[in-house]
C-alpha positions in Angstrom: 5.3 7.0 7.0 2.2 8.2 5.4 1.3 8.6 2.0 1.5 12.3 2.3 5.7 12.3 3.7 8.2 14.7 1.5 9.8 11.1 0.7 6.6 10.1 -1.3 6.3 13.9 -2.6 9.9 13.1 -4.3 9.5 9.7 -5.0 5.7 9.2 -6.1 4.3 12.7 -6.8 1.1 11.0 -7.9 0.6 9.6 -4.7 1.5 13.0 -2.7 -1.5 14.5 -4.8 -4.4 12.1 -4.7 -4.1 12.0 -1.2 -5.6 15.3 -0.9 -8.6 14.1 -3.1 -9.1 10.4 -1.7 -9.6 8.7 0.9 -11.2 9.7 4.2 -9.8 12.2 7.3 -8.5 9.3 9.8 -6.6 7.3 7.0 -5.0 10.6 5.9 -4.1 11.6 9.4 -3.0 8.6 10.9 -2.9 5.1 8.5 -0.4 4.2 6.5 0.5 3.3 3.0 2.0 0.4 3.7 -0.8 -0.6 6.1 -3.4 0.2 4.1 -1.9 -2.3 1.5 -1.3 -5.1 4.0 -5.0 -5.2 4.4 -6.2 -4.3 1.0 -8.7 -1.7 2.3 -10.9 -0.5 -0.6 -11.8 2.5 1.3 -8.2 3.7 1.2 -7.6 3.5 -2.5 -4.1 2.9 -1.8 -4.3 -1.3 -3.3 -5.5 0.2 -6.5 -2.7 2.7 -6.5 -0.3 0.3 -6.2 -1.3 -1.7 -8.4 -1.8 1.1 -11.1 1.6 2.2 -10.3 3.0 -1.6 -10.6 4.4 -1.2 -7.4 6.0 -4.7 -5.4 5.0 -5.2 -2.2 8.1 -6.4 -0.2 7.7 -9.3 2.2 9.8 -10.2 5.0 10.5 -13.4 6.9 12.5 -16.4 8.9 12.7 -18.2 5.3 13.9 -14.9 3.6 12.5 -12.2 1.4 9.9 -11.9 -1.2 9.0 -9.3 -3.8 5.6 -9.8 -5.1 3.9 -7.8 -7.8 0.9 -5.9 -6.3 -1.4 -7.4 -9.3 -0.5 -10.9 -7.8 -0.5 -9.9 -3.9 -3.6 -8.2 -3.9 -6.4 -10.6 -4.9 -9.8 -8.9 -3.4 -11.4 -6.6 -1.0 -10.1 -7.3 2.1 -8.1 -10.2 0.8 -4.4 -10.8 -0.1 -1.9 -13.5 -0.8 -0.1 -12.1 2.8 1.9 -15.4 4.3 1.0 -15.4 7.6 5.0 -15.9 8.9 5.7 -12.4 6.9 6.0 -9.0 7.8 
């Protein structure tokens, strides 16, 4: 799913919107939200979206599931407080 899917159109309008303002062509066309997240890519502006938004960045693994405020998860450029055994 990218950022500019009819799901976010209904669900984050904001989103839908910027994305035809931000960014660059390739992360438009082919990245993801979600990925773009994961890796805390400046160049995306999608970290500081979600973390304007207050979105919760939902992790996944053998020892169960988190929900982590995006304020706490993202913690640099290019740096997060991603558990390596999470998805």
């Amino acid at each position: 799913m990218t950022a500019t899917d009819p799901i976010i159109r209904q669900h984050l309008p904001i989103v839908h919107e910027a994305m035809h303002h931000v960014t660059h062509m390739t992360v438009r066309n082919r990245g993801t939200f979600g990925g773009s997240v994961a890796h805390a890519d400046p160049a995306t502006e999608m970290p500081m979206m979600t973390r304007f938004l207050g979105g919760t960045v939902i992790a996944s693994s053998q020892r169960g599931r988190r929900e982590i405020p995006a304020a706490d998860f993202l913690s640099d450029r290019w740096s997060t407080r991603w558990n390596r055994t999470s998805l």
